[in-house]
N, C-alpha and C positions, 0 to 999 in steps of 0.2 A: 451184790449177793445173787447169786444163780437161784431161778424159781425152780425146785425141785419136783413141782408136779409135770414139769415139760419132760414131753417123751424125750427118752433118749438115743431112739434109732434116726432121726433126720443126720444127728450128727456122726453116722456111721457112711454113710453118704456123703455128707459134706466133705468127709475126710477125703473119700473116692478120688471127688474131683478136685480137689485144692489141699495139700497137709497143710495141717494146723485150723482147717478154720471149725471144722468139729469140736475143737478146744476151745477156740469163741463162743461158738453156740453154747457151749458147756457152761462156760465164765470163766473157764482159763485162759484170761488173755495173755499172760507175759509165755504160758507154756506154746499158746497158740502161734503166737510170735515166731520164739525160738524155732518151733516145727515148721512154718513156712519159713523162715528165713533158712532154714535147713537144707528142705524142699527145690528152693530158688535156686542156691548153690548145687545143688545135684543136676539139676536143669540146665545148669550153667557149663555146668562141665560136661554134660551130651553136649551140649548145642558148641562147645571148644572144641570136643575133640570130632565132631562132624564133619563141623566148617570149618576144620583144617585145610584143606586145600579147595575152600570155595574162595578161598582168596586170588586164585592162579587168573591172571590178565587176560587169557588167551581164552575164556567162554566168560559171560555174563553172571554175574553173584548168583541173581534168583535159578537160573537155569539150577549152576551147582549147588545151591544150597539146597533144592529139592530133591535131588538124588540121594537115596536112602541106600544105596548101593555099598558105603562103607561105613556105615552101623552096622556095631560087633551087639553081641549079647552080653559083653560089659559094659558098653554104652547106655542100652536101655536097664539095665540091673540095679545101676545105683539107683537110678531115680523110683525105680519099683519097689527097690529094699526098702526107701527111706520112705517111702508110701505105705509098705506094708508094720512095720514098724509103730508108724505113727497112727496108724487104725489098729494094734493092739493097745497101745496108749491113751487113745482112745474109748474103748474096750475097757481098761483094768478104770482110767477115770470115769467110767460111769457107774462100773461094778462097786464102786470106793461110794460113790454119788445114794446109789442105791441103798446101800448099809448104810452110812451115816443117816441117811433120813428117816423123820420120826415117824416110829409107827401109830396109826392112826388105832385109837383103841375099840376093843372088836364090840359091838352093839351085842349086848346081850339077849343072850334067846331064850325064849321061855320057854318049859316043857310043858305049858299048861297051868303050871305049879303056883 
């Protein structure tokens, strides 16, 4: 069970830089999963459609694989949509987090009385 007094902006960050591990942090582990292994896959296919021709014999892998020369802005898009996505997911799971937890009841104030 998730400790609900933990803030819940680290994990707006965590998202930043890795999808899905915001959902860890959360106690979403199987959503967290799903979201990185999502993430990976988007990753996977920049770095396919990249290093498409860093295969070519005639210059060295590392030389062509660091040429950013033919990354499209659909290349980096997926991986940013599925980043930006999973930090509103993020986002609606902690809004969900927030309401469900109990409210603590309010110390009464005196008027003097």
């Amino acid at each position: 069970m998730a400790d609900v007094t933990r803030p819940i902006w680290p994990a707006y960050l965590l998202t930043v830089f890795v999808g899905g591990l915001g959902h860890c942090y959360l106690g979403q582990w199987k959503r967290g999963v799903a979201w990185f292994v999502l993430y990976l896959l988007s990753l996977a296919f920049l770095s396919a459609r990249t290093l498409s021709g860093a295969f070519d014999l005639s210059e060295p892998f590392f030389v062509t694989a660091l040429q950013f020369e033919s990354v499209d802005y659909v290349d980096v898009a997926i991986p940013l949509a599925v980043l930006l996505v999973c930090l509103l997911d993020v986002y609606l799971v902690g809004l969900a987090k927030r309401t469900d937890a109990p409210i603590a009841p309010e110390e009464s104030h005196s008027n003097g009385s």
